[in-house]
C-alpha positions in Angstrom: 0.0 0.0 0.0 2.7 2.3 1.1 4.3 1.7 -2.6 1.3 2.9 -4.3 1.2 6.1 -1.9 4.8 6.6 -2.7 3.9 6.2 -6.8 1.0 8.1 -6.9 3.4 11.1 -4.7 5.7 10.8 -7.7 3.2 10.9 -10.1 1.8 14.1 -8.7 4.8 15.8 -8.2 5.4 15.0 -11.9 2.3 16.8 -13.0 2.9 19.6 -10.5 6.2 20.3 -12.2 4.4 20.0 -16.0 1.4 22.3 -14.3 3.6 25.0 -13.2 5.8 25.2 -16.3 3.4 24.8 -18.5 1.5 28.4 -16.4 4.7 29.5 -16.9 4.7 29.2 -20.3 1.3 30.5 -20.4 2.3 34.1 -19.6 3.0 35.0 -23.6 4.0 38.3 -24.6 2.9 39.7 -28.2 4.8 39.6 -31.0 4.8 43.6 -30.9 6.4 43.7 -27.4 8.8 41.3 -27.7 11.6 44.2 -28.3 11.8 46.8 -25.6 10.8 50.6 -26.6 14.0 53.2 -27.2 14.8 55.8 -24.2 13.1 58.2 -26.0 10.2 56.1 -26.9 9.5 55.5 -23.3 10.3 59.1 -22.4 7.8 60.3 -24.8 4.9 58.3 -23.4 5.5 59.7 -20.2 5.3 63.0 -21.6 2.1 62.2 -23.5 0.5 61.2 -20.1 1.8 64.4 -18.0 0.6 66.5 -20.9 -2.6 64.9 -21.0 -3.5 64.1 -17.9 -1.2 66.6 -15.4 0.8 63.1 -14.0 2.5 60.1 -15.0 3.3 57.1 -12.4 4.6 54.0 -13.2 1.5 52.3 -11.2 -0.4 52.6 -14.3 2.3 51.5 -16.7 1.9 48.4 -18.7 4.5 45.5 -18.0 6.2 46.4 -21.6 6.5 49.8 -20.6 8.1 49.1 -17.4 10.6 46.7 -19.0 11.6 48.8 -21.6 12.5 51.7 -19.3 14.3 49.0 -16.9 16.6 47.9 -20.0 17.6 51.3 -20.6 18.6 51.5 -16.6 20.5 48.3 -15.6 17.4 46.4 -15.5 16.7 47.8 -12.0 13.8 47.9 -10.7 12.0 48.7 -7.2 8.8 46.2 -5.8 6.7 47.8 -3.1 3.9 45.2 -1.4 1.4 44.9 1.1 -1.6 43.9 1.8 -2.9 47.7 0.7 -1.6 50.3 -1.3 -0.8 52.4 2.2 1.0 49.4 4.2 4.4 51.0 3.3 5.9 50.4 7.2 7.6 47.3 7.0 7.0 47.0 11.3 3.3 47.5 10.7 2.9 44.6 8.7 2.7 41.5 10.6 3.4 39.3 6.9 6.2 41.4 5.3 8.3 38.7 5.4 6.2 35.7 4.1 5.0 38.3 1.2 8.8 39.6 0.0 9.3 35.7 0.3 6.7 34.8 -1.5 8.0 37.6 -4.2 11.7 37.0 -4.5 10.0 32.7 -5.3 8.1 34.7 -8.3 11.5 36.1 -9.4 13.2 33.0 -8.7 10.9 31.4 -10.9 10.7 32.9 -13.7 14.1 34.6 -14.2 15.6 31.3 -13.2 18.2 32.8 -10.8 19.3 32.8 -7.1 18.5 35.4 -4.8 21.9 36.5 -4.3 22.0 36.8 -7.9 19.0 39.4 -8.6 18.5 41.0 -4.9 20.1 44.2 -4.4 18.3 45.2 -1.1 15.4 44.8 1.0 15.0 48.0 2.8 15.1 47.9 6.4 12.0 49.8 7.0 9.6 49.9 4.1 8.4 47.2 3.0 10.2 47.5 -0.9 12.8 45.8 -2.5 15.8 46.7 -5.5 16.0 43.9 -7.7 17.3 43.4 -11.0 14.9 41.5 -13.3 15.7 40.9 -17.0 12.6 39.0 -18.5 9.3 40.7 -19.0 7.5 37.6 -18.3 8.7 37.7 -14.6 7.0 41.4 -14.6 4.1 39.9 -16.1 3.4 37.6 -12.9 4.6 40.1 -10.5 1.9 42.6 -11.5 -0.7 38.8 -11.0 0.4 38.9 -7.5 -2.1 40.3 -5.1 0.8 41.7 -2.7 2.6 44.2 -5.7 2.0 48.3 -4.7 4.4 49.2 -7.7 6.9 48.1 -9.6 9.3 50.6 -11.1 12.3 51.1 -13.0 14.6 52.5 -10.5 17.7 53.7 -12.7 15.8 55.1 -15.7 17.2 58.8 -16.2 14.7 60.7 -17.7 16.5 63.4 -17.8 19.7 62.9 -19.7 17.5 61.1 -22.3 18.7 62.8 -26.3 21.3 64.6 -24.0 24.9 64.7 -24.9 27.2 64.5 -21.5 27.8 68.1 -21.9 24.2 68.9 -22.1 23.0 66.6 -19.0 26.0 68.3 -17.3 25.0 71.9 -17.9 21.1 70.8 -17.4 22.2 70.3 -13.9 24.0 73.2 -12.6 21.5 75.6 -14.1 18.7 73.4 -11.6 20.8 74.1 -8.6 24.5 73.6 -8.8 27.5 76.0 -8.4 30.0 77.6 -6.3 29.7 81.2 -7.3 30.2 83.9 -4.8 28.8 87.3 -5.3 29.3 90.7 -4.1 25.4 92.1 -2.3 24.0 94.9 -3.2 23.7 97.5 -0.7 20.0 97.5 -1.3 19.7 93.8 -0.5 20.5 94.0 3.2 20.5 95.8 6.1 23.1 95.8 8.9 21.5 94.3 12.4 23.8 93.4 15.5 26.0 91.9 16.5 26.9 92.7 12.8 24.9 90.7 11.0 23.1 90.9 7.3 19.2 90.9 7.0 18.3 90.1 3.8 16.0 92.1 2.4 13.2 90.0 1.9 12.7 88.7 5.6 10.8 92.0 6.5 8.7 91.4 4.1 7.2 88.2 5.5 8.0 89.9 9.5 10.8 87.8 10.1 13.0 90.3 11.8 10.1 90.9 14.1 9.0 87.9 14.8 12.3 87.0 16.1 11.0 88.8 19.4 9.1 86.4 20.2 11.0 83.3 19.1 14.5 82.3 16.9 14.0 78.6 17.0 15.6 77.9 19.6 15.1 73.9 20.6 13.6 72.7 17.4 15.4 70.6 15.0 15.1 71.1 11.1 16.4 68.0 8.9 17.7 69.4 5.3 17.5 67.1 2.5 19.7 68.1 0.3 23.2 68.2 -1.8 25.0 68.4 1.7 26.7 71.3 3.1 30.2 72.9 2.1 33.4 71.7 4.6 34.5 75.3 3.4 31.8 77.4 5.1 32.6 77.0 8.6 28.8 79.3 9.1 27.4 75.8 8.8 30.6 74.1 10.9 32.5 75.4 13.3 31.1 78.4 13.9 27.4 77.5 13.8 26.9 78.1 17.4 28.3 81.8 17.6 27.4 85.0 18.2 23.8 85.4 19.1 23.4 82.0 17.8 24.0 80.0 20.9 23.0 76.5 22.5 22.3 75.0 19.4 24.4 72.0 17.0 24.8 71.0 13.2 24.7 67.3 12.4 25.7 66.4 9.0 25.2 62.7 7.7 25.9 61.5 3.5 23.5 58.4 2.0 24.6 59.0 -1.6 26.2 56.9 -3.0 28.2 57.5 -6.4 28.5 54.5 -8.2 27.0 53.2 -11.6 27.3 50.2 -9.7 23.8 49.2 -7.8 25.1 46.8 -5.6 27.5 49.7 -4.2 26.9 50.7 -0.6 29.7 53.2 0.0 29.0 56.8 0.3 30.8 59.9 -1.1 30.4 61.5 2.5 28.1 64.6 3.9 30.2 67.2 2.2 27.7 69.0 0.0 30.2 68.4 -3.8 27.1 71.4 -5.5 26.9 74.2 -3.8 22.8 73.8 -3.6 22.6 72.3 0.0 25.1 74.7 1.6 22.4 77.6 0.0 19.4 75.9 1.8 21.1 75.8 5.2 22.3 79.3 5.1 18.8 80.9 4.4 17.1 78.1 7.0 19.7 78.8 10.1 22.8 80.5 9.2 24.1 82.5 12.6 23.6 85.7 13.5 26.8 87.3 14.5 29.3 89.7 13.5 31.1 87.9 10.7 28.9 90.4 8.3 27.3 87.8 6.7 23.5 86.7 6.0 21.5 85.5 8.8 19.1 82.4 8.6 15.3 82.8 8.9 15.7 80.2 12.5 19.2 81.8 13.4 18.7 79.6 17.0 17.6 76.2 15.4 19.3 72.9 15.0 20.2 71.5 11.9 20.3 67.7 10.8 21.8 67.9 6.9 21.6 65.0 4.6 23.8 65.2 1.3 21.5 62.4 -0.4 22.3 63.4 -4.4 24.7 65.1 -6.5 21.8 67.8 -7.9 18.4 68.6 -7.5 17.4 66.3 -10.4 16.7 63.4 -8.3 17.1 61.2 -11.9 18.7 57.8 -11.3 18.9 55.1 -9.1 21.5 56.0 -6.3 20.2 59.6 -5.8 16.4 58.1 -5.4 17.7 56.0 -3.0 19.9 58.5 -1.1 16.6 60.9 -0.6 14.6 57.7 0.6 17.0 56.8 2.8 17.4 60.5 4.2 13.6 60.4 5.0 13.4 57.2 6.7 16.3 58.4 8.9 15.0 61.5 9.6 11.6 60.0 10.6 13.2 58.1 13.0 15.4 60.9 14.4 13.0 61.9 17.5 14.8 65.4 17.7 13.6 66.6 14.2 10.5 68.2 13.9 10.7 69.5 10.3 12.0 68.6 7.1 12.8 70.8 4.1 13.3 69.5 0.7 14.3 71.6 -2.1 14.6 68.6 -4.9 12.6 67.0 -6.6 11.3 64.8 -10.1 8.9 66.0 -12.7 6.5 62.6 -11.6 6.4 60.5 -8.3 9.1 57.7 -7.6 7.1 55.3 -5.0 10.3 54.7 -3.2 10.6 58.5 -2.3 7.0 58.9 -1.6 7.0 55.5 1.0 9.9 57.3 2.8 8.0 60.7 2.5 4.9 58.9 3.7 7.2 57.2 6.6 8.5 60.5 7.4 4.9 61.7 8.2 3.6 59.1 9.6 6.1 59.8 12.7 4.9 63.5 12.9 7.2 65.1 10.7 6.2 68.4 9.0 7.3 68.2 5.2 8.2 71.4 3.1 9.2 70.5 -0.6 10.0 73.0 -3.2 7.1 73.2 -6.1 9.7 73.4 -8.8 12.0 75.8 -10.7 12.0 75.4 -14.2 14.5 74.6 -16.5 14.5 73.4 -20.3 12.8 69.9 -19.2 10.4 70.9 -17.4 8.5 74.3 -18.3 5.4 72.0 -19.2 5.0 71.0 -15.6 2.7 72.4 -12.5 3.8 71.3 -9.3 6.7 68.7 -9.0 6.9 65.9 -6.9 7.4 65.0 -4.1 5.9 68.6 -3.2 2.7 67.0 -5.2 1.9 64.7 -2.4 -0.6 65.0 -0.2 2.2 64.7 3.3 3.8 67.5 1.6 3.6 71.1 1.9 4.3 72.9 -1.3 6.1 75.9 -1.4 6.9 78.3 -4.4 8.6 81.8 -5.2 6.6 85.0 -6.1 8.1 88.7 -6.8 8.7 92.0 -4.9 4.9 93.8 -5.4 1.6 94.5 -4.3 0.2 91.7 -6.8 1.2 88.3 -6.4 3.4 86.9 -9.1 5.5 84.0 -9.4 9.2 84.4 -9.8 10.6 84.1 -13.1 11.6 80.5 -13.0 9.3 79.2 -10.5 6.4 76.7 -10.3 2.7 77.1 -9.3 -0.6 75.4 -9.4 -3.2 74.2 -6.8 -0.9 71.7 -5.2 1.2 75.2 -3.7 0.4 76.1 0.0 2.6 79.2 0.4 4.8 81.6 -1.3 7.8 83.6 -0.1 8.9 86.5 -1.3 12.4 86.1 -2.9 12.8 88.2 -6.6 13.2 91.6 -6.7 11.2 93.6 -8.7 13.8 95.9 -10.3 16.6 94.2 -10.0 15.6 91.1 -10.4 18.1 90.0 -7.2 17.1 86.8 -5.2 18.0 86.2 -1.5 21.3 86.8 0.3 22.8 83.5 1.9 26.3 82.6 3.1 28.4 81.0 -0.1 30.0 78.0 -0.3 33.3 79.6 0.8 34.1 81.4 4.1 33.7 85.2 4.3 31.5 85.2 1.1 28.3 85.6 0.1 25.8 84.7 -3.1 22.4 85.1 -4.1 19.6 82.1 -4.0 16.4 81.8 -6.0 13.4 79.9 -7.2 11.1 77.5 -4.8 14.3 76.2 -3.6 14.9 79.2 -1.6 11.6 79.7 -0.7 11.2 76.3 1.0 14.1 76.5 3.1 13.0 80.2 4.0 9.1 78.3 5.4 10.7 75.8 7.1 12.8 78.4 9.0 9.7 80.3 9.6 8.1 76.8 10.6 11.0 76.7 13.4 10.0 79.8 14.5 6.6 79.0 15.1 7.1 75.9 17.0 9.8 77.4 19.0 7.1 79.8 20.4 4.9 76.5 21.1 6.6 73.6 21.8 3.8 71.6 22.8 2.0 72.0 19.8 1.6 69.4 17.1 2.4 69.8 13.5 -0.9 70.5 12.8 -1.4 73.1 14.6 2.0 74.7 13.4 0.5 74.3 9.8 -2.3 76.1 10.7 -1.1 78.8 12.0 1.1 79.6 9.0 -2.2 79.3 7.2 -4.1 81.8 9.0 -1.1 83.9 8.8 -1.1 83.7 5.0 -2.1 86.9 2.9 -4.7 84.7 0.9 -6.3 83.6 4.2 -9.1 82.4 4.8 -9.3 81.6 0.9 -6.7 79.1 -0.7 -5.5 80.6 -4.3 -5.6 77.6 -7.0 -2.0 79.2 -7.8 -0.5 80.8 -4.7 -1.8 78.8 -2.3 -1.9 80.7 1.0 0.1 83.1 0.0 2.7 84.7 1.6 3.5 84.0 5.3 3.7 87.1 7.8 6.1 85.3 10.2 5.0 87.7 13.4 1.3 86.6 13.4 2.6 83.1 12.9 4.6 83.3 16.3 2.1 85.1 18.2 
């Protein structure tokens, strides 16, 4: 009896063998998608859907779609599951393991590899994994599986898509790059003690006043960024001087620059672009007599992350880097706020699940709405300042009439607007330069994020026991839009003394 058992096991383990190839055979992709679509082929449908429809995410992207822009970027791609399309917190999600299990078997399967041989990482705290896949068919019976949020190609670069090297190159340091230092205009500041320049936009949104009742001193703003300058010892050695006192810089690097994905060694916290140093002057630079520009929260901490190279966050290492800057600095208790003046012309899912973790531990998220350049004049708001866990801030002019900065973004995803382009001139704001003793101008909604998180310090520093959402809405009601929201400005610009008091 036991030999018939043991047959009939064999005979059914045969046919579960012929079953499962033969499903896997089943999975048959048309003769038209057999070949993967150009760069620019892929780039242009994602242009025909922003242009259409205001978006483009890879959520709705057809498996051939997906795989093409994956064989033009190492064949990288990210998986997010769960059992819902919010169940992004790895802790939070009793089956995480089981499911990436059960997902890596589907990869096994059909790519016919080892683990070791196609997983890059499973992050510690989301509940994604980098992979590289190389067969459309295994994308085919990923998107079958119930557990799949996304998948995404995670090292397409849009951006240097038709560009020469030079072109990418020069792309990037008109977004945000550069060490220039500049001589102010007299016009532009105004001397306060201990000998300190105001620029001349902060009394214009109250800042200068509203430092009587608060500097931010005791809250903590995390900076996502290009990191800060070893040459600008404002942001180093000097950070706590002067009137600036009691207070610390922490600087950490998570970018990682390698063409190589399996790569886990960074390029350190120095800021290697200029663009960082910029956002950490304007958000808490000191005040003392050095005679140089003073920071909106001149009393607050600073956490600075040098997670890219630029503000186009365009390829897989800098994607990463920013991820893994928010999922640190949601778990950094000390921070309260966190300023981002980056971004990409359509979501990445691994960003936004770090974004989305941020939050979801309390964090208060300003991201810059976007500062045009030759790619992307077509586009509204960017993201991640699109999101919903995002507050969106953009750039207007010196006037009585609201009107956005030359270069600068708006659209109904904006919440507030600072002040920062003069309107003879045409000058931006006054921060510290890369280099000691010298000082530069910054623009766009870069600059005007960093300036609302400072003012965001302020106004928790005045009431520490408040929660983010009440921070939030006092800014609102501080707005010069308020009580109405402006499908274009938002709430306008924030007077910094009401939003204190």
């Amino acid at each position: 009896m036991s030999k018939n058992v043991l047959k009939l096991l064999a005979i059914l383990s045969i046919v579960f063998v012929s079953c499962s190839e033969e499903n896997e055979q089943n999975i048959s992709i048309p003769e038209a998608q057999k070949n993967p679509l150009t760069a620019q082929e892929v780039k242009n449908k994602i242009d025909e859907s922003i242009q259409s429809t205001g978006n483009f995410s890879w959520v709705n992207a057809s498996a051939h779609l997906i795989w093409s822009a994956s064989v033009h970027g190492q064949n990288i791609l990210t998986i997010g599951f769960g059992n819902n399309k919010n169940d992004f917190d790895r802790s939070k999600m009793t089956n995480s393991s089981s499911v990436q299990n059960q997902i890596l078997a589907i990869i096994e399967k059909y790519e016919r590899k080892e683990k070791k041989d196609f997983l890059i990482v499973a992050d510690e705290f989301l509940t994604q994994v980098d992979v590289v896949i190389e067969k459309q068919e295994t994308i085919v019976a990923l998107q079958k599986n119930k557990y799949i949020r996304y998948i995404e190609p995670s090292d397409f670069k849009y951006f240097s898509v038709g560009q020469s090297t030079e072109r990418s190159d020069s792309a990037s340091t008109s977004s945000g790059c550069g060490y220039d230092a500049t001589t102010l205009a007299i016009s532009d500041y105004t001397t306060i003690t201990p000998n300190a320049k105001l620029p001349w936009n902060f009394p214009l949104h109250n800042i200068n006043n509203a430092w009587n009742y608060a500097t931010g001193q005791g809250i903590t703003i995390g900076i996502v960024d290009t990191g800060v300058s070893p040459n600008q010892t404002l942001l180093g050695t000097s950070f706590n001087d002067g009137v600036s006192s009691g207070r610390s810089i922490k600087k950490y690097g998570v970018y990682v620059d390698s063409i190589w994905p399996w790569s886990t060694t960074t390029d350190g916290v120095n800021d290697l672009c200029g663009h960082g140093t910029s956002m950490a002057s304007v958000a808490a630079a000191p005040r003392n007599d050095n005679g140089l520009p003073v920071g909106v929260a001149y009393n607050a901490n600073l956490v600075t992350y040098r997670a890219a190279s630029n503000v186009v966050l365009d390829g897989y290492h800098e994607q990463n880097g920013v991820k893994n800057a928010f999922t640190a600095l949601g778990n950094n208790t000390a921070v309260k706020i966190i300023s981002m003046s980056m971004g990409h012309i359509f979501s990445v899912s691994k960003i936004e699940d770090g974004i989305k973790y941020a939050y979801s531990k309390g964090k208060l998220i300003f991201c810059a709405g976007g500062t045009s350049t030759s790619f992307t004049t077509f586009v509204g708001v960017i993201f991640p300042a699109s999101m919903a866990e995002a507050v969106a801030v953009t750039g207007v002019k010196e006037g009585s009439s609201m009107q956005a900065c030359d270069v600068c973004h708006t659209g109904s995803k904006i919440d507030f607007t600072v002040i920062m382009q003069r309107a003879s001139s045409g000058n931006t704001v006054p921060v510290d330069s890369y280099y000691d003793n010298q000082t530069d101008y910054v623009g766009g909604s870069s600059v005007a994020t960093a300036t609302t998180a400072g003012i965001a310090a302020l106004v928790w520093s005045a009431h520490p026991t408040w929660t983010r959402d009440q921070v939030l809405t006092k800014m609102r009601q501080s707005g010069s839009l308020y009580p109405n929201k402006s499908n274009v400005y938002g709430y306008g610009n924030i007077n910094a003394q009401l939003a204190v008091q």
